[in-house]
PLY file of the C-alpha trace (Angstrom):
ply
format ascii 1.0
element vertex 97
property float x
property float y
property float z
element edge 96
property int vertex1
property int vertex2
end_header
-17.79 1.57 6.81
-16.05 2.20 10.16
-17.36 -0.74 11.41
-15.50 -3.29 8.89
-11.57 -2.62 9.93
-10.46 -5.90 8.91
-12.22 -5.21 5.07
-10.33 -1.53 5.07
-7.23 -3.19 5.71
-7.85 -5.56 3.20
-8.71 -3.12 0.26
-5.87 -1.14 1.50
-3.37 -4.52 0.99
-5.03 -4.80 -2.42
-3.78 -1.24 -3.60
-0.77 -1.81 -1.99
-0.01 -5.06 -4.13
-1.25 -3.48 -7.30
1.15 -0.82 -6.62
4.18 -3.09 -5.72
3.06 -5.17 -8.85
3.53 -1.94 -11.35
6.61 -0.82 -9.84
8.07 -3.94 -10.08
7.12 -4.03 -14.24
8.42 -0.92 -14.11
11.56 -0.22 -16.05
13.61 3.11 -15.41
16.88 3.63 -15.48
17.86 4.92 -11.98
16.24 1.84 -10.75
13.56 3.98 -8.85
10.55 2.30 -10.11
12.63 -0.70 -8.63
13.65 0.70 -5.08
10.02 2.02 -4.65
8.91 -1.23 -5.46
10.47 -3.16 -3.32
9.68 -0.63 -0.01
5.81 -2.01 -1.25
6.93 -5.13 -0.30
8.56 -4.25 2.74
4.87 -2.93 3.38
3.15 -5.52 2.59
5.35 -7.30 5.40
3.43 -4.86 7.69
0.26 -5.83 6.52
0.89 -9.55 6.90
2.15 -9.59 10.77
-1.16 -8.51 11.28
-2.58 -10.96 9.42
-4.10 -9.04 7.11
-5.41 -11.31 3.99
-5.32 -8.78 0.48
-8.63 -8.21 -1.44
-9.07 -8.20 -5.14
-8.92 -4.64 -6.46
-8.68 -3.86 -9.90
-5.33 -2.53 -10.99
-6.57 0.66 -12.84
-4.69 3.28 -10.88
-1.47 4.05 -10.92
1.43 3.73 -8.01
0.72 6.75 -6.43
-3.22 6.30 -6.93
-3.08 3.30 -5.38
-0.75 4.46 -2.25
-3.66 7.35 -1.56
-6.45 4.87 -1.49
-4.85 2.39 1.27
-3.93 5.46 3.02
-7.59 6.53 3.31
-8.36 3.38 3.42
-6.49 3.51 6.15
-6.52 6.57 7.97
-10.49 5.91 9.13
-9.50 3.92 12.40
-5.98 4.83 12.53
-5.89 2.94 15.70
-6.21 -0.21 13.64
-2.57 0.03 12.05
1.08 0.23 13.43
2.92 2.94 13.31
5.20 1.78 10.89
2.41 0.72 8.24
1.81 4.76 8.53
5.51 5.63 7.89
6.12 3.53 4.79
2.47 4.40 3.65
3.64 8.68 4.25
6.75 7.56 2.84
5.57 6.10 -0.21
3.25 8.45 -0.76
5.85 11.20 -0.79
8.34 9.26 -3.02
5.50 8.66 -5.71
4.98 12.73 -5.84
0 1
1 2
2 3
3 4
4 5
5 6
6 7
7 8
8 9
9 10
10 11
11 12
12 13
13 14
14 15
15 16
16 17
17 18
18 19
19 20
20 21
21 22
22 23
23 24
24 25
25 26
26 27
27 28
28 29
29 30
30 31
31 32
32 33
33 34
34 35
35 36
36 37
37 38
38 39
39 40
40 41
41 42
42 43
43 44
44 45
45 46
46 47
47 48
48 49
49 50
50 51
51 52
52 53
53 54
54 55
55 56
56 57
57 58
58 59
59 60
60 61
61 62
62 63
63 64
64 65
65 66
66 67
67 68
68 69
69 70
70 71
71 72
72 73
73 74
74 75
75 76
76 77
77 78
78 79
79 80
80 81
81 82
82 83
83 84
84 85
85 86
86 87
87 88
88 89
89 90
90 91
91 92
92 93
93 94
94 95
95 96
């Protein structure tokens, strides 16, 4: 698997959409689920100025399931990602805890 970067970033898009998807259904009434939601976007942003086309994944994990799996995704050729696609994935991933 280390030698397909452009497929890990890929899968790693796709959990990142599923969990900007369910945050965005989301309903709370802080508007967290809302907020969070919207910094998915911002990282999908990220994703995208690298040109980074999303793969299908299945949407059977939740927001914060979803945010660990693109960061391990991820995190195999850290070299391969910006340093601010690893601060709104840490970021995330702490705000879904």
């Amino acid at each position: 698997m280390a030698g397909d970067p452009q497929g890990r970033l890929s899968r790693a898009l796709g959990h990142v959409r599923n969990a900007s998807a369910a945050l965005l259904a989301g309903s709370d009434g802080a508007d967290t689920a809302l907020l969070l939601g919207l910094a998915c976007l911002d990282l999908e942003d990220l994703f995208a100025e690298l040109e980074v086309v999303p793969a299908f994944i299945a949407a059977d994990l939740s927001p914060a399931g979803c945010i660990e799996e693109a960061m391990g995704l991820v995190e195999v050729e850290p070299d391969e990602v910006s340093v601010a696609i690893w601060a709104a994935l840490l970021a995330l991933r702490t705000r879904l805890r």
